[in-house]
C-alpha positions as CSV (number, residue, x, y, z in Angstrom):
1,X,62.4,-27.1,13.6
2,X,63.2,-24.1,11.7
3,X,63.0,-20.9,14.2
4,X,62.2,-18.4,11.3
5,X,59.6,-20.4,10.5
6,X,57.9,-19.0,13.6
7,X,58.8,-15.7,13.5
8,X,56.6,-15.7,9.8
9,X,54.1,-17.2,12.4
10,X,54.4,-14.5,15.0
11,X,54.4,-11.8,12.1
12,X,51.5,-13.6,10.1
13,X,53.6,-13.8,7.5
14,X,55.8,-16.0,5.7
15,X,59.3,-16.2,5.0
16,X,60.1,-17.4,1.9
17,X,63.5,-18.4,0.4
18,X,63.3,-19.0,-3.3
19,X,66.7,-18.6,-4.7
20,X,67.9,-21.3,-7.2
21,X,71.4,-20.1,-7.8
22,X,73.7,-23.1,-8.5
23,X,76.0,-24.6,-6.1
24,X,78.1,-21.7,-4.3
25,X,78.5,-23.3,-1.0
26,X,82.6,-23.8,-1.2
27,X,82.5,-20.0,-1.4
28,X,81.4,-19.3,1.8
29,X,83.4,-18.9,4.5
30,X,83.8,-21.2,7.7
31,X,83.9,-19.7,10.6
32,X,86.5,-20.4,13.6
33,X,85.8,-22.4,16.5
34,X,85.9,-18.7,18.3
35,X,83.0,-17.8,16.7
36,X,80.7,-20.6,17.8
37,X,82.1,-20.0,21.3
38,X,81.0,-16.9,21.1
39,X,77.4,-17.4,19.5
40,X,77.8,-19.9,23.1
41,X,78.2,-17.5,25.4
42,X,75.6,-15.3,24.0
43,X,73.5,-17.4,24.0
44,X,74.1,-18.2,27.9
45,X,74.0,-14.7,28.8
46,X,70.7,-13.7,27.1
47,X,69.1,-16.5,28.4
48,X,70.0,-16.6,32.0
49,X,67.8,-15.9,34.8
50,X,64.9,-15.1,32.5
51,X,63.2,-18.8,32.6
52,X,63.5,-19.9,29.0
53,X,62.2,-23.8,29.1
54,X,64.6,-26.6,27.8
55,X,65.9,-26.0,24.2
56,X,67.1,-27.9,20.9
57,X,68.4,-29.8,19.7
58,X,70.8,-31.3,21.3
59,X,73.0,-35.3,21.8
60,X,70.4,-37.3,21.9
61,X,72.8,-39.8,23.3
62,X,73.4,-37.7,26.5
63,X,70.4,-38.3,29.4
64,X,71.6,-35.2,31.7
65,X,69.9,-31.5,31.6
66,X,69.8,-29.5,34.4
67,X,66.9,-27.1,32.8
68,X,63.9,-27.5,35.4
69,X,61.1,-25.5,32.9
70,X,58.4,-28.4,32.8
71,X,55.6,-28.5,30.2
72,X,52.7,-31.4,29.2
73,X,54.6,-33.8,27.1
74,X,52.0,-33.6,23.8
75,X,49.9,-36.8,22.7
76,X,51.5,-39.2,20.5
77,X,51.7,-38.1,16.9
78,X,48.8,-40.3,15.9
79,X,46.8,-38.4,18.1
80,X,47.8,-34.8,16.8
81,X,47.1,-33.5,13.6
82,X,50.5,-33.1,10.8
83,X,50.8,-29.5,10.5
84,X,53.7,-29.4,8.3
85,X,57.0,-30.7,7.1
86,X,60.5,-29.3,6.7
87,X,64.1,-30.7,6.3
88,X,67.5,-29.5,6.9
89,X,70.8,-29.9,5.6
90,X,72.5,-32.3,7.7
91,X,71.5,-33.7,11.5
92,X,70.5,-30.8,13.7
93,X,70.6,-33.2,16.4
94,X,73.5,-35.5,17.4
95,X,73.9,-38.9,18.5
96,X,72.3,-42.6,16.8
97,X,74.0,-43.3,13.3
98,X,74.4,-39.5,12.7
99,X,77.9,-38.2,15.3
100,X,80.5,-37.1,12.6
101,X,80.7,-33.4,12.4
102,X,79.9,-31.7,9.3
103,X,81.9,-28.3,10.5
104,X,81.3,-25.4,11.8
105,X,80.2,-24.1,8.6
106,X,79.2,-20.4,8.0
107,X,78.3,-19.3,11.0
108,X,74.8,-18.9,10.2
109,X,73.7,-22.3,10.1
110,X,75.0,-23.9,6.9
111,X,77.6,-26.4,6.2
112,X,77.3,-26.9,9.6
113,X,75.3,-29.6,11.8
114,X,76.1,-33.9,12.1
115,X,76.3,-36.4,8.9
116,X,75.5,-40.2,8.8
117,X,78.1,-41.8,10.8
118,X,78.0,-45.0,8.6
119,X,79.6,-46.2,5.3
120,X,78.0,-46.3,1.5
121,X,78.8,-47.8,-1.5
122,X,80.8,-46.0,-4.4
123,X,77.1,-46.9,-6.2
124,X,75.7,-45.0,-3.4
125,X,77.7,-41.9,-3.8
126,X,77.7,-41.4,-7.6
127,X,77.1,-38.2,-8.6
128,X,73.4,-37.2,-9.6
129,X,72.7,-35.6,-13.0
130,X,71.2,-32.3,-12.1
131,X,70.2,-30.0,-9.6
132,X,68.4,-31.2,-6.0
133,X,66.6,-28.8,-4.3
134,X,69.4,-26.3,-4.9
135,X,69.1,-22.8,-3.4
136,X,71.7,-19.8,-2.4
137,X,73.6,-22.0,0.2
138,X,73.9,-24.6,-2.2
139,X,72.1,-27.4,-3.2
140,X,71.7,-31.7,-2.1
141,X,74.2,-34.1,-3.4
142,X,74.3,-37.9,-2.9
143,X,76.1,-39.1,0.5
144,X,74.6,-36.1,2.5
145,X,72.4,-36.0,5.3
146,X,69.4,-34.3,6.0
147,X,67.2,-34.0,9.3
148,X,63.5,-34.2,8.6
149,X,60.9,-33.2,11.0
150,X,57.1,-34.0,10.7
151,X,55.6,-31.0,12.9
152,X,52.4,-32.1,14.7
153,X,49.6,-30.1,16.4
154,X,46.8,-30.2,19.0
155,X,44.6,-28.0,17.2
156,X,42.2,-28.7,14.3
157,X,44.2,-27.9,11.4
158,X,45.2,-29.2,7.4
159,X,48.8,-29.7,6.5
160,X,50.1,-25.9,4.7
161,X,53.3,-23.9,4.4
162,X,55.5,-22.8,7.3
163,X,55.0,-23.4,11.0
164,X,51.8,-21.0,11.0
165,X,49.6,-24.0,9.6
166,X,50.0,-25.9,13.4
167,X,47.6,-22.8,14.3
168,X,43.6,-22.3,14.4
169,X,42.0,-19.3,14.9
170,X,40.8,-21.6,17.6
171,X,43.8,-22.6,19.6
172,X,46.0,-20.1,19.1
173,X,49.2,-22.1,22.1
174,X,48.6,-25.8,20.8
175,X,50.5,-28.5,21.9
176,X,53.6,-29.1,19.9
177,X,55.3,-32.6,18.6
178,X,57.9,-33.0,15.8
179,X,58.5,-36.5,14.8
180,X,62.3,-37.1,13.9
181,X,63.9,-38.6,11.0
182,X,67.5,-38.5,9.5
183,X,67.5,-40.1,6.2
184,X,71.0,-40.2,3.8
185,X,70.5,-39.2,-0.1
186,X,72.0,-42.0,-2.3
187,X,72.0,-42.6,-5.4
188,X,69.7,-45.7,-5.6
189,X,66.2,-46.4,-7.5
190,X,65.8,-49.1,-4.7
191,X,66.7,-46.8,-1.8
192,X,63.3,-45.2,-0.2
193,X,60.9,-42.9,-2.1
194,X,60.5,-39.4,-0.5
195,X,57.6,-38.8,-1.9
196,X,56.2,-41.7,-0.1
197,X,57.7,-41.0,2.8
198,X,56.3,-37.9,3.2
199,X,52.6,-39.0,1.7
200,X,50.3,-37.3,4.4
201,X,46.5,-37.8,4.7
202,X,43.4,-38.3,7.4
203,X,43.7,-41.2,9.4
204,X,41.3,-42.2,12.4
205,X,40.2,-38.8,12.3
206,X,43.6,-37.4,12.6
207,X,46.1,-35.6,10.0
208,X,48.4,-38.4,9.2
209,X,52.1,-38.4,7.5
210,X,51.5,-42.1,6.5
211,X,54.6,-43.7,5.8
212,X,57.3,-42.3,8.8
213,X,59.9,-44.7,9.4
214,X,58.6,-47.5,12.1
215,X,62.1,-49.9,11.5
216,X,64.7,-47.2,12.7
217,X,64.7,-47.7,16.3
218,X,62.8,-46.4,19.5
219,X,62.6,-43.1,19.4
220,X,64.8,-40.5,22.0
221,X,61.9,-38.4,23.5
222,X,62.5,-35.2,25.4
223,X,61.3,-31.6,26.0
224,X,62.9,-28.9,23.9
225,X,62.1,-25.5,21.8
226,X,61.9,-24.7,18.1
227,X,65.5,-24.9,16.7
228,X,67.0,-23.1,13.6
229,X,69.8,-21.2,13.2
230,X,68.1,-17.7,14.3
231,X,68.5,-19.3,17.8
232,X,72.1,-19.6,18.0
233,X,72.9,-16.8,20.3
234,X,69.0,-16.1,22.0
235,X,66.7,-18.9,23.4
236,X,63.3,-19.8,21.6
237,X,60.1,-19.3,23.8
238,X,58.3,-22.1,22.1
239,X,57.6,-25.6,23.9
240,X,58.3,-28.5,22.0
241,X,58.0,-32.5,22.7
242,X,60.5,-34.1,20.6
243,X,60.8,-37.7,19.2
244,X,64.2,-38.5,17.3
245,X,64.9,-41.8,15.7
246,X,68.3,-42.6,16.2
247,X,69.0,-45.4,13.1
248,X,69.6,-43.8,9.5
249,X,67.6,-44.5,6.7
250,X,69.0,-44.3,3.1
251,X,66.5,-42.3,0.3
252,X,66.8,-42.0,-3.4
253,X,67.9,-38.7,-4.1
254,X,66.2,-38.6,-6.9
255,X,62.9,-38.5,-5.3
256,X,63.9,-35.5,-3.0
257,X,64.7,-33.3,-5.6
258,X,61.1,-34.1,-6.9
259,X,59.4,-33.5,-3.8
260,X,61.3,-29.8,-4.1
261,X,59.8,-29.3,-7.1
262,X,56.4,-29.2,-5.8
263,X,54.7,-30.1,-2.4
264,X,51.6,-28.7,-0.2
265,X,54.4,-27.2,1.9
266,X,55.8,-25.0,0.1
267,X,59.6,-26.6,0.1
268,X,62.3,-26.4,-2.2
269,X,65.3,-26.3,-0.1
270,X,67.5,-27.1,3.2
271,X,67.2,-25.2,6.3
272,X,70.1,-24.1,8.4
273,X,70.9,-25.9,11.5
274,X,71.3,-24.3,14.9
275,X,74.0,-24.8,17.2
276,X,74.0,-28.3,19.1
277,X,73.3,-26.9,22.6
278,X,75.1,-28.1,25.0
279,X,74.8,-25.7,28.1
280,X,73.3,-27.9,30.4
281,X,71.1,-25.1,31.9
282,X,69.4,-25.3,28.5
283,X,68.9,-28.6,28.3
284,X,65.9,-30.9,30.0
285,X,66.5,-34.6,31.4
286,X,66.2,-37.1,29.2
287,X,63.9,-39.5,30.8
288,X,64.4,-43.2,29.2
C-alpha cells in the first residue's frame, strides 16, 4: 500500500503524480546490490528498540517473524467499507505464482519488486498500440506484473482518492484491511476486464469492490504496515491486516490503460514498490 499515500493523509493533503512523459525507464539507473543492503541496514537501525509493529510486505511463502507488536486482526473485507484502490508496478510481495525478481531497480522503488513466475503465449506478449498508464518512470506493457490492493476501512466512508478516503471525521485510527491481487497484463480481448474487476458499489450495507478475484487461491493473511517505497530505510507506524492471493490472474491490458484514463480514484499510474523485508524482527508470524 503506497506509504506516501499516507503521508498526503497525515498532511491533509494529496500527493499527486501526473507526469505523462513517454517511456524513459531504461534510462534510469539500477542500483547495486550494496545499495539495498544499505537501505537494510537503515532500516534495522532506525527501527530498533523503538516498538514499530510487524511491517510489509514481505514472502508470503515464509510462516516465521519474530516481530511480537500484536494488533486486532480487522473484519473480513465484506464487513469493511472499500476506501480506495491503487496498483503497483510489479509484486510488492513475494511468493504464490509471482517469485522471479524483477531487479533491484532504481533504488527508489521502480523497476524493482517480483514478476509472474509463469509462462505466456507469444499472443500474450504482443506489443500494445499506445501508451498504458504511462508516467515519468515509465509506463505498462504486456507480460508485466502489477500488485493491486483494494484498501478497506472500519469507518463509514465512500470510495475517493488516496489513502485519506479510509478516514471519517468520525474515526479518525480505523481498522485497516487491503485485499491482495497480482494480475499479469496480456494482450488478450478474452483475458479479464479491469474495469470490472475493480467495479465497486454498496453491498449489504457495506462499500463493496464487486468483482475481486474468488478462483485464485486462499488467501496468505498476516499483520503488517503500509508499504511503499518511502519505507525502505524507516518503519511505517500504520497497522495493517493483510490478505494476499497467491495464484496470478491474467487482464487485458487494454482495459488497464482505460481505467488510467479515468476512475473515482484518481489513478493513472504504477506505484513504486518497497523493499521485500526480510529482517525477521520486522516481520509478524504467519499464522496458517
Amino acid at each position: 500500500m503506497e506509504a506516501k499515500l499516507f503521508f498526503a493523509l497525515a498532511a491533509a493533503t494529496a500527493v499527486s503524480f501526473n507526469a505523462h512523459a513517454k517511456d524513459n525507464h531504461a534510462s534510469e539507473q539500477i542500483v547495486s546490490d550494496a545499495v539495498i543492503e544499505q537501505q537494510r541496514a537503515n532500516l534495522a537501525a532506525n527501527t530498533q528498540g523503538k516498538g514499530f509493529g510487524p511491517q510489509a510486505p514481505r514472502d508470503i511463502d515464509a510462516v516465521a517473524g519474530a516481530n511480537t507488536v500484536s494488533f486486532g486482526r480487522a473484519p473480513v473485507y465484506t464487513q469493511m467499507n472499500l476506501c480506495n484502490i491503487h496498483f503497483h508496478k510489479n509484486a510488492e510481495h513475494r511468493g504464490g505464482e509471482f517469485t522471479r525478481y524483477a531487479g533491484n531497480g532504481d533504488g527508489h522503488g521502480y523497476q524493482s519488486g517480483y514478476k509472474y513466475s509463469g509462462a505466456l503465449t507469444a499472443q500474450e506478449l504482443a506489443p500494445f498500440e499506445g501508451e498504458v498508464c504511462p508516467s515519468k518512470h515509465g509506463g505498462l506493457h504486456a507480460g508485466d506484473t502489477i500488485e493491486v490492493h483494494y484498501v478497506h476501512s472500519s469507518a463509514q466512508i465512500k470510495p475517493g482518492p488516496t489513502l485519506g478516503a479510509c478516514l471519517s471525521d468520525a474515526i479518525k485510527n480505523p481498522q485497516l484491511r487491503v485485499e491482495t491481487q497480482v494480475y499479469v497484463l496480456v494482450n488478450d480481448a478474452d483475458a479479464l476486464d479491469f474495469k470490472a474487476l475493480t467495479q465497486h458499489g454498496e453491498k449489504n450495507g457495506f462499500q463493496q469492490a464487486l468483482n475481486i478475484p474468488s478462483n485464485t487461491g486462499k488467501p496468505i493473511q498476516y499483520s503488517g504496515s503500509t508499504t511503499g517505497p518511502s519505507y525502505n530505510e524507516k518503519g511505517s507506524p500504520f497497522q495493517v491486516t493483510w490478505s494476499v492471493r497467491p495464484k496470478v490472474a491474467k487482464v487485458n491490458i487494454a482495459t488497464v490503460g482505460e481505467w488510467c484514463k479515468g476512475n473515482v480514484f484518481n489513478e493513472d499510474h504504477a506505484h513504486g514498490v518497497r523493499n521485500l523485508v526480510k529482517n525477521p524482527d520486522l516481520i509478524s508470524k504467519i499464522e496458517k
